[in-house]
N, C-alpha and C positions, 0 to 999 in steps of 0.2 A: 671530349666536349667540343661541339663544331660553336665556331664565331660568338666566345666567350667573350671576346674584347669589347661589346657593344655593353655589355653588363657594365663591366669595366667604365665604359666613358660614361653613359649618363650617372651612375656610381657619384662617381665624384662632384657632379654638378649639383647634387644634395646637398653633399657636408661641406663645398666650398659656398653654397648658399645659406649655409644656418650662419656661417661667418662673416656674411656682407656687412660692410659698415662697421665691423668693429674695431677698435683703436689698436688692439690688445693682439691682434692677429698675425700669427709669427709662421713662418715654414719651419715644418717638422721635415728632415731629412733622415727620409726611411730606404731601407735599401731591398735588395735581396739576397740570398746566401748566395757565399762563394759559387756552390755548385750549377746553383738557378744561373748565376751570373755567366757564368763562360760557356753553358750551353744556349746561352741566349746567343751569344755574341758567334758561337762555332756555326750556327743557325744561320747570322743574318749573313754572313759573310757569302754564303751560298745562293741570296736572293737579294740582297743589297747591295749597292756598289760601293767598291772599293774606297778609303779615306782619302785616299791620295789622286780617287780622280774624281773628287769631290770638291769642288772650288769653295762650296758654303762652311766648312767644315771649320769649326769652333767659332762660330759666327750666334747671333741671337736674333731672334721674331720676335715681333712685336703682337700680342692676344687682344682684342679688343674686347669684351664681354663683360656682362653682368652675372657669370662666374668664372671659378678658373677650376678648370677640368685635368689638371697637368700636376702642380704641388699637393705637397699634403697640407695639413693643417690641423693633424691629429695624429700619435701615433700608435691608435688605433684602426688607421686605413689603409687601403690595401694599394699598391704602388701600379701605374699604371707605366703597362709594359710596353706601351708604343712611343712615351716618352724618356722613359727609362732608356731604349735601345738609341732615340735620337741623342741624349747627354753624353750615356757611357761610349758611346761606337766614335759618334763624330766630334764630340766635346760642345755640341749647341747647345743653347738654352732660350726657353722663354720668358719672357718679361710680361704680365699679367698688366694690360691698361682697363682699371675697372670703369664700369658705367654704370648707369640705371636702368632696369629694364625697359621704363616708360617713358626713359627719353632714349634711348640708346638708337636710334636709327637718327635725333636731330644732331646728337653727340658725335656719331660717327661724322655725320654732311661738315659739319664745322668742324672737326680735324680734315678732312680731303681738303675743304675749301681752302681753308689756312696754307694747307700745305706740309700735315702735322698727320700725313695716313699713316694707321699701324698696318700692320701687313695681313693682318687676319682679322676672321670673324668666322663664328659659327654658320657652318652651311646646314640652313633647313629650310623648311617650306614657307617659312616669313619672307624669305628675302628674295624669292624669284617669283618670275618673272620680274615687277615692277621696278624693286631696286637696280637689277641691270640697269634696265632701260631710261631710269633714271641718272647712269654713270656713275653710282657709288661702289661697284662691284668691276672688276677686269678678268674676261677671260681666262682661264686655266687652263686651256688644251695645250697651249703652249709649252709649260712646265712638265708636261706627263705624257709619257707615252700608252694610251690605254691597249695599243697592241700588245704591251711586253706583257710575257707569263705572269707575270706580277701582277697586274688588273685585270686579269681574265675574268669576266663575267659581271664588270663595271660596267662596260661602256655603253653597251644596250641601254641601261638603265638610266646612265648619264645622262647618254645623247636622246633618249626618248622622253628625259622628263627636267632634263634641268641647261637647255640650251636654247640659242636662239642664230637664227641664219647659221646654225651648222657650226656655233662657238659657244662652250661648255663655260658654265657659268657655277658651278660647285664642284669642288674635289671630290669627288664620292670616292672612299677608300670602303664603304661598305651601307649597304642600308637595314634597318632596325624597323622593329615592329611599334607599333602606335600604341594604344589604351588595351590594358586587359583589364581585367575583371578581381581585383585583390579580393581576400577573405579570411576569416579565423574559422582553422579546424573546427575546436571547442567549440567554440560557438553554434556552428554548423551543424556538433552533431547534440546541444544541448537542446536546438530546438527541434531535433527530429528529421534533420532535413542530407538529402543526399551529399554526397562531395560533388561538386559541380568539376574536376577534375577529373572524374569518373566519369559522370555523366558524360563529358566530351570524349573521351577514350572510347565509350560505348555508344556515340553519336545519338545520345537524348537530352544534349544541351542547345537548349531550343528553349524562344522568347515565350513559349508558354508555360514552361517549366519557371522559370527566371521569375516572372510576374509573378505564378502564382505562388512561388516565396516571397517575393518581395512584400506583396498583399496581406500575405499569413504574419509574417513578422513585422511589419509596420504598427503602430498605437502610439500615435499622439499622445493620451491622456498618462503611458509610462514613458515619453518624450524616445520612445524608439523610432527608427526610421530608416527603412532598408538601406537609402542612397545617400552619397554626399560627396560633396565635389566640386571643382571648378567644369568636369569633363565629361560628367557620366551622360550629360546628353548626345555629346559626340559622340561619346564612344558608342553608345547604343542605336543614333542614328549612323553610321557610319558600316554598323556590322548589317546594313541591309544591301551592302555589296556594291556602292554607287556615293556618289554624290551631288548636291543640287548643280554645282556647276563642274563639267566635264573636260579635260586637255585633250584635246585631237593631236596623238601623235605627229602623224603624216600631215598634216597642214600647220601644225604650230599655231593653232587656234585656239581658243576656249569656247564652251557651249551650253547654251541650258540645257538642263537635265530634270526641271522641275515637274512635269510631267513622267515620268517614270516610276510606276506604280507602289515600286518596291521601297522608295521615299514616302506615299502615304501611307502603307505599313507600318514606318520605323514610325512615321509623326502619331499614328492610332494608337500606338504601345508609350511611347510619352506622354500622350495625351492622357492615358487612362489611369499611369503612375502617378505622375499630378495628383489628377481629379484623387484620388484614394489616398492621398496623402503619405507616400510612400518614399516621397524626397524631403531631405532636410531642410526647412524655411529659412535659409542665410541671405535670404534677400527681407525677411522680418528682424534679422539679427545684426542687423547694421552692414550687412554684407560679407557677412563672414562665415565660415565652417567653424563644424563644433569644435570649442574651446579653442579658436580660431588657429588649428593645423591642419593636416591633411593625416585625412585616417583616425580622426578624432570620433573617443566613442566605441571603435570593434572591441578592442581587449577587452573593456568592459559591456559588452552585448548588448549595444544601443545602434550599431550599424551594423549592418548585414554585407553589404560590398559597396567597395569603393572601385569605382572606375577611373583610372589614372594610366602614369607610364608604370614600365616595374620600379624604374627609379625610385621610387618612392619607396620600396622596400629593401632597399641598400643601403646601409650605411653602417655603422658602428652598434655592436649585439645591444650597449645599453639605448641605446636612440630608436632602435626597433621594439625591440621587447618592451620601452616601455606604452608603446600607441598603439602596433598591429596584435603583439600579443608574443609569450613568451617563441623568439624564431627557435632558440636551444632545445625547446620540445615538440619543434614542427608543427608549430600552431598556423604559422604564417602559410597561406599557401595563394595561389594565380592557377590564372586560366584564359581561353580567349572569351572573347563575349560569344554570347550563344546565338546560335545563325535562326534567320528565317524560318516557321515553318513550311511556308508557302513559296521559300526562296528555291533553290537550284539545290541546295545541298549543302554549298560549300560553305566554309566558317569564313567570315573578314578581318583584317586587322587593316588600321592603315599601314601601307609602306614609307617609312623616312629617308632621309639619306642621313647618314653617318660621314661628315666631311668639313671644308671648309671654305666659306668664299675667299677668294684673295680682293684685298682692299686695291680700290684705285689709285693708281701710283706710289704701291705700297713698296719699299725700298729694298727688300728682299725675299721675293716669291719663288725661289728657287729654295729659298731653306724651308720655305712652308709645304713646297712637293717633297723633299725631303722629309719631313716629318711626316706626309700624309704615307710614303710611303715603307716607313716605319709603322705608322698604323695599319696600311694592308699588312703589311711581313706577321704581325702579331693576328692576322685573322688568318691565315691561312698554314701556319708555320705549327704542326702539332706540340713542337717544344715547348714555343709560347702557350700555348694552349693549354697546354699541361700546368703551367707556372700559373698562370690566372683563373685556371680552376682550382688546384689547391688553396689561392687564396682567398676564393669565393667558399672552398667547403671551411678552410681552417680560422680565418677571421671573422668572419659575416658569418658562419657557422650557416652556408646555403645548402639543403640536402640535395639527396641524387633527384629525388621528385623535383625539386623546383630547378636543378639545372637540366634536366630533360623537359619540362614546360619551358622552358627556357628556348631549347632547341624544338621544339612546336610552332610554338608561335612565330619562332624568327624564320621559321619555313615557310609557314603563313604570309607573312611579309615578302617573301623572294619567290614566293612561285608566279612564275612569270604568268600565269592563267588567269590569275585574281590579283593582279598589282591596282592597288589605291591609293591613290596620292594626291593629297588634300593640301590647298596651296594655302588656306588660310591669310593673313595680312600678306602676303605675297602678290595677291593680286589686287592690293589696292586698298586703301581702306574705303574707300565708298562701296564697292564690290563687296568688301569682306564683310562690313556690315551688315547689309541686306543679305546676305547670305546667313549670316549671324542670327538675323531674326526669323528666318527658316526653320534653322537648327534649334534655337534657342526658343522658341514661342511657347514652350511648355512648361516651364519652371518658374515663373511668376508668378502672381497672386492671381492675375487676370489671364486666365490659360484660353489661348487663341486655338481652334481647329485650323486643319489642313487645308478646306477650303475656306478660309476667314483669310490665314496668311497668305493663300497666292492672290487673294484676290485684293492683299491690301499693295503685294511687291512685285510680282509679276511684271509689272511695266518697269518699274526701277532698274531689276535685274538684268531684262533685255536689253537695257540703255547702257549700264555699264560695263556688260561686256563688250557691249558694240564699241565704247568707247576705249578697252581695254585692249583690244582686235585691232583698232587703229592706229594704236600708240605702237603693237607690235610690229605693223605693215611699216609703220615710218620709223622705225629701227634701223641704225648703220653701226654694226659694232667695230667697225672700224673709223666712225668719226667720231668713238668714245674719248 
């Protein structure tokens, strides 16, 4: 099972998020057996360096986030092997500084400001560009060497999407695929309808198939409703292989894309779900999803797919089984979203990065390469591999189908032919807005067409990359 460990990370940012804010919230200390354990260790020794020429070694990070992806919190959950390898090998540990999601970029500015940085943050596509360039984030290239065999096949990626004047700005130890397409078997096949898992194996997962379930199983008046979600318009605008604003590798530019045909495609297929009533009204419901979770609704045949991360189907068998639908009888099952028919062919998913920024004058960014590269060792190392797949089939009780969808779509995401990487609040929130309302124009009461939206944002857009392009020219990452 190739690069199970991304299962693995977002995994845990689920069930350390059902526990935010509670009083009552204790670390479980879970381990692995003896035999898992000293083939871990016989492993790193051959791709990690030695303890003793390790200056970081029994030292602690400081995590900044509004989850913690690293303890348990149940000992129902499955032990994640890239920190597991950083506690047992070198004796480090992390110290979890929690935040709010919705303040958590003003939380982080007044700890730097203060003088109070923790060392980490989650690297993804919220935080670059604009955070660099704002000085809340410091360079990483420093910490890692992305020539050694150990990063082989990062640095492309790195340096093509997450740097700036030629200085890397996320740890990427690996990157991960965006939105797929969640669903219940059962359900699937109570109403007649193919396995869209098939269908993609047999290249007839295609947005006219898609629609015309969604259409067939939609009715209001039995409160059914194919879609629901924070995402499903991303994700379905996104699988038309492009997005409204585009990163110019080779100039370190950004650029409209808003004229690109294959964008008024993806907005004609939201537009038309809307209109037929085929998304779930949580903007009439106080702004919420049914029975206000994620995935509210399938077990019991009132949603047809959710569009989200897989994350969202990881967690603990009762916490699954009781929303997507029993997983112990392979109800649960994913897939990518379904391509174009008019497109090129290929399927899209976004690409993530799987990594972590280091915080500005954050006090020990050598034990955070450290761990990052404990989490490559666990993506490339088949030992680990092995260890984190057993715990995906024997805890999470995840079948051979969804750990080979698994390895699909995470292909998806790395093929270097089709890489998409959506910066989202990374590029500003004035930018990401209008961008927002791009994407977003479909799922309200008052559904905008394709050309209503450019012609309300168009000029906005142009103005804020222009301005976003400026900010990047007068960038010194050395007068951070």
């Amino acid at each position: 099972m190739k690069k199970i460990f991304a299962l693995l990370l977002v995994g845990f940012m689920i069930l350390a998020l059902v526990g935010c804010g509670s009083s009552n919230r204790e670390i479980v200390q879970l381990t692995l057996s003896s035999e898992d354990s000293e083939a871990i260790l016989r492993a790193a020794g051959i791709m990690l360096p030695d303890v003793e020429d390790t200056a970081v070694a029994g030292t602690t990070i400081q995590w900044f986030s509004w989850y913690d992806n690293f303890h348990n919190y149940s000992d129902e959950e499955i032990v994640n092997t890239g920190y597991w390898t950083f506690t047992n090998k070198y004796d480090c540990e992390v110290e979890w500084i929690e935040c709010t999601w919705g303040t958590r970029f003003d939380e982080l500015a007044n700890l730097v400001l203060s003088s109070k940085s923790p060392d980490f943050y989650p690297g993804n596509t919220n935080t670059f560009p604009i955070r660099a360039i704002k000085g809340m984030f410091q360079p990483v290239d420093e910490y890692v060497d992305y020539d050694d065999p150990l990063w082989a096949g990062e640095k492309d990626y790195t340096y093509n999407y997450f740097s700036l004047k030629g200085r890397a700005y996320i740890l990427c130890y690996d990157n991960t695929t965006g939105n797929v397409v969640i669903y219940n078997r059962r359900v699937m096949d109570e109403f007649g309808y193919e396995d869209p898992a098939e269908l993609y194996y047999n290249d007839e997962w295609t947005w006219d198939v898609f629609y015309e379930m969604c259409v067939d199983f939609s009715d209001a008046d039995e409160d059914r409703y194919a879609l629901d979600g924070w995402f499903y318009f991303t994700g379905i605008f996104y699988s038309a292989g492009t997005t409204p604003v585009i990163y110019n590798t080779e100039t370190q530019r950004y650029e409209s894309n808003i004229d690109d045909p294959r964008l008024e495609r993806a907005a004609s297929l939201l537009y038309d779900l809307s209109k037929n009533d085929c998304v779930y009204p949580w903007w009439n419901n106080g702004w919420s999803l049914r029975n206000g979770i994620e995935g509210g609704g399938m077990k019991e045949g009132l949603l047809l797919f959710y569009i989200g991360g897989i994350d969202e189907i990881q967690g603990t068998v009762s916490e699954i089984s009781a929303v997507w639908g029993d997983i112990t009888e392979g109800e649960v099952m994913f897939c990518p979203l379904p391509r174009d028919p008019q497109g090129n062919g290929n399927y899209y998913t976004e690409s993530n990065p799987s990594g972590y920024c280091i915080v500005a004058n954050a006090a020990n960014p050598e034990a955070v390469a450290l761990l990052a590269a404990c989490d490559r060792f666990k993506v490339l190392d088949p030992t680990v591999i092995s260890v984190d797949e057993m715990q995906l089939r024997t805890t999470y009780k995840w079948t051979d189908e969804m750990l080979d969808m698994y390895d699909t779509v995470y292909n998806l995401a790395i093929n270097n032919d089709n890489v998409l990487v959506a910066y989202y609040e990374g590029m500003g929130d004035k930018l990401v807005s209008v961008v927002n309302n791009y994407i977003g124009g479909y799922h309200y009461e008052n559904v905008s067409t394709w050309a209503q939206l450019k012609e309300s944002y168009d000029d906005m857009l142009d103005y804020y990359i222009a301005d976003l392009n400026s900010q990047i020219d007068a960038f010194d990452p050395d007068a951070q």
